[in-house]
C-alpha positions in Angstrom: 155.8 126.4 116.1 152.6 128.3 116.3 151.4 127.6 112.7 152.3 123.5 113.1 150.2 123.4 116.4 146.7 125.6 115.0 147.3 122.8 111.6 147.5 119.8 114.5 144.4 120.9 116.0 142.4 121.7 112.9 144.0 118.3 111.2 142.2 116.5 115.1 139.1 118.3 114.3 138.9 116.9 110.6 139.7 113.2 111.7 137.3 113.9 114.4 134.3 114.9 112.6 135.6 112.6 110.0 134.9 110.0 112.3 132.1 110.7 113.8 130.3 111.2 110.5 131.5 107.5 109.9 130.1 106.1 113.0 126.8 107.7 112.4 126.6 106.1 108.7 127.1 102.7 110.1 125.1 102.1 112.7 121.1 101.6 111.8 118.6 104.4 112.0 115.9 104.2 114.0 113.1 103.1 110.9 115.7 100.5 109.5 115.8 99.0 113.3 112.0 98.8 113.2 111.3 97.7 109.2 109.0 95.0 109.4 110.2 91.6 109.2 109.9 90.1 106.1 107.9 86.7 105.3 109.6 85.6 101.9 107.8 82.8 99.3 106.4 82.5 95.6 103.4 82.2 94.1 101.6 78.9 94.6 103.2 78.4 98.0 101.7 78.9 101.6 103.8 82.1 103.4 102.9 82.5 107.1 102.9 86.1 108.7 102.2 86.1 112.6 98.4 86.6 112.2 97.9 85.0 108.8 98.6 82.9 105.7 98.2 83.9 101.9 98.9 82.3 99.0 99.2 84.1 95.7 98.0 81.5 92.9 97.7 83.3 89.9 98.5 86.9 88.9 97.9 88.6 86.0 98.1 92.0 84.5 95.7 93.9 81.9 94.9 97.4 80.6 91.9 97.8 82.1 89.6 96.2 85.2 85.8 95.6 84.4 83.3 96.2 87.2 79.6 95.4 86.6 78.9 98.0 83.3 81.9 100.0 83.8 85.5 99.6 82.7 88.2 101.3 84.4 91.5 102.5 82.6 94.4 103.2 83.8 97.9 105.0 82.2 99.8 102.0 83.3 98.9 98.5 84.3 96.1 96.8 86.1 98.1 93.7 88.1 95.4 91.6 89.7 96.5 88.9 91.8 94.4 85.9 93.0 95.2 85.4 96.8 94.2 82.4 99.0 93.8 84.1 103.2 93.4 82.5 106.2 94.0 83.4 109.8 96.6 81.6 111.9 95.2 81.2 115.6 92.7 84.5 116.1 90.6 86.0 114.0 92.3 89.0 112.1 92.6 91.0 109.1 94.6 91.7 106.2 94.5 95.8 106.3 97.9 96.7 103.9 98.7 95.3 100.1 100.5 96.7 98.1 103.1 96.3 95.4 106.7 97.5 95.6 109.0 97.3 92.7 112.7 97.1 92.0 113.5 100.3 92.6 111.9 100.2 95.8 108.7 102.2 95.0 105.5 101.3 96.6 102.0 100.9 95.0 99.1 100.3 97.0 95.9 98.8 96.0 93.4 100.9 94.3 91.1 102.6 96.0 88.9 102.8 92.3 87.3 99.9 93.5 86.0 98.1 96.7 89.2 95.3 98.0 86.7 93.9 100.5 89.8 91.0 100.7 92.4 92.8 101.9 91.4 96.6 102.7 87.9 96.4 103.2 87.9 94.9 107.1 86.9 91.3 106.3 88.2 89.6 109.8 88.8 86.0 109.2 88.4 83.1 111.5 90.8 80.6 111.9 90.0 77.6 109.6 87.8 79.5 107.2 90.0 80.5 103.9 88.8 83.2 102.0 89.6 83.5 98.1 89.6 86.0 96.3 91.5 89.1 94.2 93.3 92.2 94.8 94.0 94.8 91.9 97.4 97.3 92.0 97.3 99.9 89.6 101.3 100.1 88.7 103.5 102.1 85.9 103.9 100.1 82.8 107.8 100.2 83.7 107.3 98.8 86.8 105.1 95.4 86.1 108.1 93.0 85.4 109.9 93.5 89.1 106.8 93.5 91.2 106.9 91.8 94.8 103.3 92.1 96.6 103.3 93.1 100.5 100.7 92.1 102.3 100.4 92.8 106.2 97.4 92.6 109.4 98.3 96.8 110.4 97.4 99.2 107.4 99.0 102.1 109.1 101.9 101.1 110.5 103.8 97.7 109.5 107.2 98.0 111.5 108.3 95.3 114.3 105.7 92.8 112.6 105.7 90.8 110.1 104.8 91.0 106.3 104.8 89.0 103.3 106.9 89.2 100.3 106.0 87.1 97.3 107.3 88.0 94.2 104.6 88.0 91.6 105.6 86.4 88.1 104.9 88.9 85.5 107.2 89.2 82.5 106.6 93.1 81.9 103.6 95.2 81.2 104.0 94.9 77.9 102.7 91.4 77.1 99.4 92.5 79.6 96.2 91.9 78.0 94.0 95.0 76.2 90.4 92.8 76.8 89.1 94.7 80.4 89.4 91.9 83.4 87.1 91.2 86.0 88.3 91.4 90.0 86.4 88.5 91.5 85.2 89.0 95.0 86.4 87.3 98.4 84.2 84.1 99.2 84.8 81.5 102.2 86.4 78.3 100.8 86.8 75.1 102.4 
């Protein structure tokens, strides 16, 4: 009688752990409550954050990025993306790009050169459009499932909006060899 009621309470115990391990797996966690909310379009079209607008039109990738005299290599991919920015209603900033793949790994925009577009604090004004191009140095692997982020908060991205456009690259491997040149940001009308 002894041995049936110590297995009844250690068989409880297991269902109860085995439960609470179950409820804990399927509520949220605290950073999934708080991901940013994601902005979804493709390249050509207008996709509208809270603070801003961007418009990928053309992206490209290459082996290498020329700046001025010097050319800058890279063991993967240069992808260099041609954006369109403007602010919505206040003036603001795009302070986070970056590139995430399909395995959900993040690249950020190279700090080789100077981004003045979407790192380098250019505030916009509402009804000015800036153009201009980003560059994300990305694994070779990885240029074929690229979506690009773009944000107004470079440190911190949850509870706000972000964009997610999915940039149209085959793979890496049809990138050019010849160096490219990043153009800079410039107000358009």
């Amino acid at each position: 009688m002894k041995l049936l009621r110590r297995l009844g309470s250690a068989l409880f115990v297991l269902a109860a752990l085995a439960t609470a391990q179950a409820v804990q797996t399927a509520e949220p966690t605290l950073n999934h409550a708080r991901r940013p909310f994601p902005v979804i379009g493709e390249v050509g079209e207008d996709v509208a954050a809270r603070t801003f607008t961007a418009r990928v039109q053309q992206v490209r990738c290459a082996a290498a990025l020329k700046i001025g005299e010097h050319v800058l290599d890279t063991q993967g991919v240069w992808i260099v993306a041609k954006l369109r920015v403007g602010a919505r209603s206040e003036p603001t900033s795009i302070a986070y790009a970056a590139a995430r793949d399909s395995a959900d790994r993040v690249y950020q925009t190279t700090d080789r050169i100077s981004l003045d577009l979407v790192t380098g604090g250019l505030t916009m004004q509402p009804g000015l459009p800036y153009e201009g191009e980003i560059a994300i140095e990305v694994p070779t692997a990885s240029a074929g499932s690229l979506t690009l982020l773009l944000a107004d908060n470079s440190f911190d991205q949850r509870l706000d909006s972000m964009t997610e456009i999915r940039l149209s690259i085959s793979d890496g491997s049809a990138c050019s060899a010849e160096p490219t040149t990043v153009l800079l940001p410039k107000a358009v009308s």
